[in-house]
FIMIZA-967951 format. One line per field, with one value per residue: residue number from 1; x, y, z of N, C-alpha, C in turn. Coordinates in Angstrom, 1 decimal. Example, Ala and Ser with C-alpha at 12.3 -4.5 7.8 and 13.67 -1.06 7.14 Angstrom:
<sites>
num	1/2;
n.px	13.2/12.8;
n.py	-5.7/-2.2;
n.pz	7.8/7.1;
ca.px	12.3/13.7;
ca.py	-4.5/-1.1;
ca.pz	7.8/7.1;
c.px	13.2/12.9;
c.py	-3.3/0.0;
c.pz	7.8/7.9;
</sites>
This chain:
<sites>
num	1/2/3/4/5/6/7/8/9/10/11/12/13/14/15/16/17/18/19/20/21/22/23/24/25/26/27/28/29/30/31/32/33/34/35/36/37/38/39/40/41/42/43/44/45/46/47/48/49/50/51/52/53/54/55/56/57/58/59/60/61/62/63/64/65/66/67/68/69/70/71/72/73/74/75/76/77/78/79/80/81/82/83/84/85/86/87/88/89/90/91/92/93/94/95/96/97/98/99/100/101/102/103/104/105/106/107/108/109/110/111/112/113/114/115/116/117/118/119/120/121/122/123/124/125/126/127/128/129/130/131/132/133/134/135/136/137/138/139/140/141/142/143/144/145/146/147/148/149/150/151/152/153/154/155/156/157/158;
n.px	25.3/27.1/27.8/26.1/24.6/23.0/20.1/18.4/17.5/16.8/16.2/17.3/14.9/15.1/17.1/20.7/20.2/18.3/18.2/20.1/18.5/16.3/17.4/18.3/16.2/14.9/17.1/16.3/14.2/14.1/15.6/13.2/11.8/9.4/11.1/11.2/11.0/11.8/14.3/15.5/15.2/13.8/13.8/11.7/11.5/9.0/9.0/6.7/5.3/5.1/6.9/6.9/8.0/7.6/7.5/8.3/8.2/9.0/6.8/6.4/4.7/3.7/1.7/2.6/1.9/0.1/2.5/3.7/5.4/7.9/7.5/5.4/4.0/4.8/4.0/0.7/1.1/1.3/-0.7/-2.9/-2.6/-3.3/-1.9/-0.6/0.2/3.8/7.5/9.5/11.3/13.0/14.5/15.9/18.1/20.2/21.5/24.4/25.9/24.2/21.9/18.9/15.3/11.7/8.8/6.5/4.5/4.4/5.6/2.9/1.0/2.7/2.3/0.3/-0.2/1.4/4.6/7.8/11.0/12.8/14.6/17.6/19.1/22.1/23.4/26.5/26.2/25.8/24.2/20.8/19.3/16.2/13.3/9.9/8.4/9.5/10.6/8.0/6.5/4.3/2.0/-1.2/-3.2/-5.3/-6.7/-7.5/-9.2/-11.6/-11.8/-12.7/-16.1/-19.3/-19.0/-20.2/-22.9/-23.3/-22.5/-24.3/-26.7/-26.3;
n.py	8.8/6.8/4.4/2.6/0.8/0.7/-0.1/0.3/2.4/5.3/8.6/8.6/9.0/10.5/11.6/11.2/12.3/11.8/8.4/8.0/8.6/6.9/4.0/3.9/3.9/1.3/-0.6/0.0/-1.3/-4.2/-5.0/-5.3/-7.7/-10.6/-13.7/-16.0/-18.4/-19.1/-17.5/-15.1/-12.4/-8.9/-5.9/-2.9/0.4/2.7/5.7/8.6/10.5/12.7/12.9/11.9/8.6/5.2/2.5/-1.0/-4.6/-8.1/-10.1/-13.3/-16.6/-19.5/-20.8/-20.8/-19.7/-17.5/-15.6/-12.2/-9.8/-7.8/-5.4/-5.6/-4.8/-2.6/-1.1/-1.6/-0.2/2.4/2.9/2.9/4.7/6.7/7.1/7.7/8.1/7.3/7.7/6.4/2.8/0.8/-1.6/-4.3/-6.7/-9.5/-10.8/-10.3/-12.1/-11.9/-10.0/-9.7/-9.7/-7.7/-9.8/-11.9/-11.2/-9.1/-7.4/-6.9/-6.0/-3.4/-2.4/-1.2/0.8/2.8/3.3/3.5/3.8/1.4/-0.1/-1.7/-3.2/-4.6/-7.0/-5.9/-3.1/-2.5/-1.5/-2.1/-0.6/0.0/0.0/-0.1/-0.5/-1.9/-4.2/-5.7/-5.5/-6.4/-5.6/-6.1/-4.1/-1.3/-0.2/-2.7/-3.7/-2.4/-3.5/-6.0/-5.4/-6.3/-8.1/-10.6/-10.2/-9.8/-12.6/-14.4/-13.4/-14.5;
n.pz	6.8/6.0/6.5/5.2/3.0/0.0/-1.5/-3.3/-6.1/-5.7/-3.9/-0.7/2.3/4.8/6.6/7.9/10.8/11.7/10.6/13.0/14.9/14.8/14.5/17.2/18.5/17.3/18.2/20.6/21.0/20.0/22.6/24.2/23.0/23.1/23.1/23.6/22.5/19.9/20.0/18.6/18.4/17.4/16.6/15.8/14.2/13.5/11.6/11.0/8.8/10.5/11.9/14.3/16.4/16.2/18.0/17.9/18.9/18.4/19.3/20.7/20.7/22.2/20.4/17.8/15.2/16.3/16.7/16.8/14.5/14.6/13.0/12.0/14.5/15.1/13.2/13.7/16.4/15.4/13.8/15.6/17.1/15.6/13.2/9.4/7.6/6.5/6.9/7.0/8.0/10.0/10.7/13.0/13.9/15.8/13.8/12.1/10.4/7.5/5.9/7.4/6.4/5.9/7.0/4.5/5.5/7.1/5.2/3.2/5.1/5.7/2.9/2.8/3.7/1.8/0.1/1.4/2.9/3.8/5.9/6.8/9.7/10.3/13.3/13.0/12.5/10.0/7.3/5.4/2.4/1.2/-0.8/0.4/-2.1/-3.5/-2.0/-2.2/-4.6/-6.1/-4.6/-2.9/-2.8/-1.2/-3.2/-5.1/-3.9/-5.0/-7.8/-8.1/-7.5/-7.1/-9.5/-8.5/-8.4/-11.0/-12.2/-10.9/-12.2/-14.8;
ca.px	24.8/28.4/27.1/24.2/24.0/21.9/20.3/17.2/18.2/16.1/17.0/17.0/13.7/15.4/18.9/21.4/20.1/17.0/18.0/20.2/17.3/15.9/18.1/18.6/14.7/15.2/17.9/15.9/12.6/14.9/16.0/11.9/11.5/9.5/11.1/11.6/11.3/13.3/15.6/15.7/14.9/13.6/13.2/11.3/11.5/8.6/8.8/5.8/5.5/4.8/8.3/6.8/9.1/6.6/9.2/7.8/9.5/8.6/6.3/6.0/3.5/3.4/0.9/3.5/0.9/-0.2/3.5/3.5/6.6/8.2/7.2/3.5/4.1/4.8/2.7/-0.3/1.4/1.2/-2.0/-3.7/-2.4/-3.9/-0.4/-1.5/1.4/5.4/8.2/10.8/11.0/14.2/15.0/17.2/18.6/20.8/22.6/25.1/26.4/23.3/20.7/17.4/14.3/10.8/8.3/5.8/3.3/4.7/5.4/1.8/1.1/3.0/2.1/-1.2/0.4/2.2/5.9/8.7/12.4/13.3/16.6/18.0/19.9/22.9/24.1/27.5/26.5/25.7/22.6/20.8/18.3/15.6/12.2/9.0/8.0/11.1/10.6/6.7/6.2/2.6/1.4/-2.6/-3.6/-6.7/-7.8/-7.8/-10.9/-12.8/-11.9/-13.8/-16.8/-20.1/-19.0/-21.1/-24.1/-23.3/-22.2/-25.9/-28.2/-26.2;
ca.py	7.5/6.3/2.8/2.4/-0.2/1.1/-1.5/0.8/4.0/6.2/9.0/8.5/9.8/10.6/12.9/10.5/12.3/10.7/7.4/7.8/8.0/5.5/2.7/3.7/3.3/0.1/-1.3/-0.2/-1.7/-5.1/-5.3/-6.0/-8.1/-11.3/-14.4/-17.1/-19.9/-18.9/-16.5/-14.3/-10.7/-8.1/-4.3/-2.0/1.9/3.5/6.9/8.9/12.1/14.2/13.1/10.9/7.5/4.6/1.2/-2.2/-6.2/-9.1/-11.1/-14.9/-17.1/-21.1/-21.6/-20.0/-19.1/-15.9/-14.9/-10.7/-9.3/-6.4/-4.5/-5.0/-4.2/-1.4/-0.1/-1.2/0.7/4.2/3.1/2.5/6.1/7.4/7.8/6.6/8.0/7.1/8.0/5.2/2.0/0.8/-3.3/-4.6/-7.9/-10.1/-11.4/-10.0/-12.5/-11.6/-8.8/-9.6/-8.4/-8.1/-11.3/-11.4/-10.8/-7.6/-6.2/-7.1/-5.0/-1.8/-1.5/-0.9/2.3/3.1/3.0/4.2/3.7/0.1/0.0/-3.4/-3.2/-6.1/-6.5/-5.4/-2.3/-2.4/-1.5/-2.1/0.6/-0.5/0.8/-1.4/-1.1/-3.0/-5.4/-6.4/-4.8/-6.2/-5.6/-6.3/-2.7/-0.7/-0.4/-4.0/-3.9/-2.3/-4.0/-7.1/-5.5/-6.3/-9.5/-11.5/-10.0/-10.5/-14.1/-14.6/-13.0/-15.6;
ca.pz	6.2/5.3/6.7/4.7/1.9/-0.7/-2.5/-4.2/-6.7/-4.9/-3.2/0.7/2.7/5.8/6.6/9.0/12.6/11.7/10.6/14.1/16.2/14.3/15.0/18.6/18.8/17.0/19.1/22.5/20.8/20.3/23.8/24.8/22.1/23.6/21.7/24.3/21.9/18.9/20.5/17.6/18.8/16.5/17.3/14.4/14.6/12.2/11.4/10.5/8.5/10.7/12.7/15.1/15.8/17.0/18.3/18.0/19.2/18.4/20.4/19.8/21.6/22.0/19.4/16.9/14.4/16.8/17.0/15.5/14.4/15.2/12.2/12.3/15.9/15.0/12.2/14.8/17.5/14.4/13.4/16.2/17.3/14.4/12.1/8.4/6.3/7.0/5.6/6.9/9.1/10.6/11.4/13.8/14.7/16.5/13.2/11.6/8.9/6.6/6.1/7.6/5.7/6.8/6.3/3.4/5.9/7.1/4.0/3.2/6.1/5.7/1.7/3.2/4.4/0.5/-0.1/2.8/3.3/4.6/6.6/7.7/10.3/10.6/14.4/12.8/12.1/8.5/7.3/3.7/2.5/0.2/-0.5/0.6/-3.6/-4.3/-1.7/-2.9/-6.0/-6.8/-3.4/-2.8/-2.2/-1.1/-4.9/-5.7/-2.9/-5.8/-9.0/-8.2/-6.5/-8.4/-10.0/-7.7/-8.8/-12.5/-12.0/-10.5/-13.2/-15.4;
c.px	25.9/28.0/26.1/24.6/23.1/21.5/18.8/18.5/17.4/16.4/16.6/15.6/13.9/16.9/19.5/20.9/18.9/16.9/19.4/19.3/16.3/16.2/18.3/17.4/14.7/15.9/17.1/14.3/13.1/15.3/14.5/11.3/11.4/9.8/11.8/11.8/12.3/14.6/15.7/15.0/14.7/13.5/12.7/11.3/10.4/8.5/7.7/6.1/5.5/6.2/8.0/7.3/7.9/7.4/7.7/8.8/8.5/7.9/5.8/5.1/3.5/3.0/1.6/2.2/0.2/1.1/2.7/5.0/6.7/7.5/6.0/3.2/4.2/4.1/1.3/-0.4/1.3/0.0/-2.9/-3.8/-2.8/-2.7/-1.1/-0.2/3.0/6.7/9.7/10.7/12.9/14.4/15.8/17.3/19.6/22.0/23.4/25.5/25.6/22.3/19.3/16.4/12.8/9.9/7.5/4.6/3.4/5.0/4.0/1.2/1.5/2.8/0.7/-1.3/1.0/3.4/6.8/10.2/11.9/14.6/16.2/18.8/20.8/23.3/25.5/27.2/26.0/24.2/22.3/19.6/17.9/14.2/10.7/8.6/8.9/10.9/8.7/6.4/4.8/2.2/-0.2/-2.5/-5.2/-7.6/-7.9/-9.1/-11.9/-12.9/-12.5/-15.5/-17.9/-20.5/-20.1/-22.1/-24.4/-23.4/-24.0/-27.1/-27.5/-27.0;
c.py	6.7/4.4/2.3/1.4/0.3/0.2/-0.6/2.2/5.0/7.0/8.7/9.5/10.5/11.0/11.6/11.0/11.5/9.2/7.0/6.9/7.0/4.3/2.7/3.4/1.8/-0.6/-1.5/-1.2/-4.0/-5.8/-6.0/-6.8/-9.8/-12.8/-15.7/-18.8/-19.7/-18.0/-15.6/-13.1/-9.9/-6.5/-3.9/-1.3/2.4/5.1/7.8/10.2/12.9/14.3/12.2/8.9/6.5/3.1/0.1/-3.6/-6.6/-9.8/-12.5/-15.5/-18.6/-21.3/-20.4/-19.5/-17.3/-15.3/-13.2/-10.5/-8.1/-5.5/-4.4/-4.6/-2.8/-0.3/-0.3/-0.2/2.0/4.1/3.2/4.4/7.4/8.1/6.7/7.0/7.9/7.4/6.7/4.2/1.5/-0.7/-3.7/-6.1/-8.1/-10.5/-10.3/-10.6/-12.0/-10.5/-9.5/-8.9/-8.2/-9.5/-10.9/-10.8/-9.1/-6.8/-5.6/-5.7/-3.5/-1.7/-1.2/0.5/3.4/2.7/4.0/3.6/2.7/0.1/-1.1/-3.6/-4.4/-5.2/-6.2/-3.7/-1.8/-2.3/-1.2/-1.3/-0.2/0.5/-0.8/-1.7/-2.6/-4.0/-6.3/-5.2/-5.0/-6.6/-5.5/-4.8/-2.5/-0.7/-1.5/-3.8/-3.7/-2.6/-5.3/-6.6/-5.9/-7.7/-10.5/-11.5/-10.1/-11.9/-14.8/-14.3/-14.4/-17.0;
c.pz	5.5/5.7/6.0/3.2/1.0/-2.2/-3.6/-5.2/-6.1/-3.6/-1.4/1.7/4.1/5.8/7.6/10.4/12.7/11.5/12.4/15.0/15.7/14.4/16.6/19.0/18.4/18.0/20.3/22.3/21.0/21.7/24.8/24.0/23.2/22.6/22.7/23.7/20.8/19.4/19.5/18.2/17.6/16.8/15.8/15.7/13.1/12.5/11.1/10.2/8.8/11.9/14.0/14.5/16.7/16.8/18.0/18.2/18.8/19.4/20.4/21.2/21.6/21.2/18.1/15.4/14.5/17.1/15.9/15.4/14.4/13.8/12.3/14.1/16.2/14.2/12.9/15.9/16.3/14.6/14.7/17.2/16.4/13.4/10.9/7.4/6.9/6.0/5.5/7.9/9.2/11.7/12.0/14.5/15.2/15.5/12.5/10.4/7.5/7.0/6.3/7.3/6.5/6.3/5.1/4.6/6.6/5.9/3.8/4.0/5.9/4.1/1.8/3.5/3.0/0.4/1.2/2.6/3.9/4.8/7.4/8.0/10.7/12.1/14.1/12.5/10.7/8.3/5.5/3.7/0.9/0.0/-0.1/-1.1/-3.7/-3.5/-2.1/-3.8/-6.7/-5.3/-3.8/-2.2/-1.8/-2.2/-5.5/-5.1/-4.4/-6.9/-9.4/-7.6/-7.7/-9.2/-9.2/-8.2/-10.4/-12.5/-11.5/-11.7/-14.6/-15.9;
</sites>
């Protein structure tokens, strides 16, 4: 992990063969990445606890509103396989000058899942390691669902 950027204090959730095969998933997930209008290519690699790697690209669409991005591309592709806990995800672009992160709406997304290793892979090589806390820190969770529930029915007997 001599490449790695470490932008969290927290110790790493994954050994180097793992964030290996993680970026080589990433990169091959990249290469099918459909982005005909922006050109920007994305691959995600998520990991899941139990050691399963599940790829996801980008796929954009003319009515750019239904584009998905690779990362929820890929926590659909876990989820939908029935994977619910992760331990790391693994981003990969085209640029190099700067670290690409994921959007708000992907974070969104995977803190739906808890907290995981974020790795942001530059096409140089360079990669920044974060945690998803750190990148949305007051994420909308599952337990908000029930801190409002009820209110309605008060607000009515009013």
């Amino acid at each position: 992990m001599d490449h790695v950027i470490a932008e969290t204090q927290t110790a790493p959730s994954i050994n180097s063969e793992e964030l290996d095969r993680l970026v080589a998933e990433a990169d091959k997930a990249k290469l099918k990445a459909y982005a005909p209008y922006s050109k920007f290519r994305v691959g995600a690699a998520l990991l899941s606890s139990d050691g399963m790697i599940y790829p996801g690209a980008n796929v954009e669409n003319s009515s750019y509103g239904l584009t998905v991005c690779a990362e929820r591309c890929a926590v659909f592709h876990a989820a939908s396989c029935g994977a619910r806990s992760f331990r790391a995800i693994v981003i990969t672009t085209d640029i190099s000058e700067s670290t690409v992160y994921p959007c708000g709406a992907c974070r969104q997304v995977m803190s739906e899942f808890g907290n995981f290793d974020v790795y942001c892979l530059r096409a140089n090589g360079q990669i920044s390691r974060t945690t998803l806390n750190d990148l949305i820190p007051y994420a909308f969770s599952p337990s908000d669902l029930s801190k409002g529930q009820g209110m309605a029915e008060e607000e009515e007997e009013e």
